[in-house]
N, C-alpha and C positions, 0 to 999 in steps of 0.2 A: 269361371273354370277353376277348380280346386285343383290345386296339386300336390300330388301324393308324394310321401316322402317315404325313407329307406325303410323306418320303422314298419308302416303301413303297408308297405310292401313283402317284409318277410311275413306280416303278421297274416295277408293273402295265403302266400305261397307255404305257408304250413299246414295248410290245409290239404294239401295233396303228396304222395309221396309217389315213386316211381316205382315200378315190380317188373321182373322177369317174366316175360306172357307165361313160358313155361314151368315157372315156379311154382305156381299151387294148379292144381286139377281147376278147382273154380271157376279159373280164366278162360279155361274152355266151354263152361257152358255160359258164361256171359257175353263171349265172343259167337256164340251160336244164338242168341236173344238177343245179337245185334241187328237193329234194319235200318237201312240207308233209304233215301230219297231218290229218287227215277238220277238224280246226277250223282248217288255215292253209290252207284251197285257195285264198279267196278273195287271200289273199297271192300265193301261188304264182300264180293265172294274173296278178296284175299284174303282176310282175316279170318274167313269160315275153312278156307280150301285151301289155303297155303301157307300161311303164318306160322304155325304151330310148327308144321312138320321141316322148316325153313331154320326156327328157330332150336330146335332140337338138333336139326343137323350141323349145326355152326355156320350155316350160309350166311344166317342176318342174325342179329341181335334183336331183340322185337321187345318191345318196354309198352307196358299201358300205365299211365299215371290214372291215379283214382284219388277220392276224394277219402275224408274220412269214415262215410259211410260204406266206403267198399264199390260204388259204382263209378264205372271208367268217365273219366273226363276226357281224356284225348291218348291216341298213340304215337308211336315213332319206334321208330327202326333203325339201327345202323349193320351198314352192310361190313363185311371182315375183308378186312385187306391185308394178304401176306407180302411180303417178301424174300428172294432166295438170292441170298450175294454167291458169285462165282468170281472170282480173283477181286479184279478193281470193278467188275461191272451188274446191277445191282438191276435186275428184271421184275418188274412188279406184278403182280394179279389180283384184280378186283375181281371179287367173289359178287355177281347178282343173279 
């Protein structure tokens, strides 16, 4: 078993950078050229039917990493969490 060291491992992860789904039009039609497998549909229609308009509204953050060539390797989402302090006591709300 080889083991990979620090170098080897940025010299991987420079290959990919991360982008705002919403940030270039693009990402819209590469998200509509996505097909999942009989166990990723429920992915698939989020990313067709809900993602964009999620990520627009500030409800989720929604990021696709691609590779150099411009096509998605993997996504993720982080969801927006406020909160509103009133005197000493401090009520949170997760936004999903």
């Amino acid at each position: 078993m080889r083991i990979i060291n620090t170098n080897d491992k940025r010299s991987f992860f420079q290959n990919f950078y991360p982008e705002i789904l919403t940030s270039k039009q693009i990402n819209q039609q590469l998200i509509n050229d996505f097909a999942a497998t009989r166990q990723g549909k429920g992915l698939e229609d989020y990313l067709k039917n809900k993602a964009w308009k999620a990520d627009l509204e500030g409800e989720t953050k929604v990021y696709l990493v691609k590779d150099r060539e411009g096509s998605i390797a993997l996504f993720f989402q982080l969801n927006v969490v406020y909160y509103i302090r009133i005197t000493n006591t401090m009520i949170w709300k997760v936004i999903s």
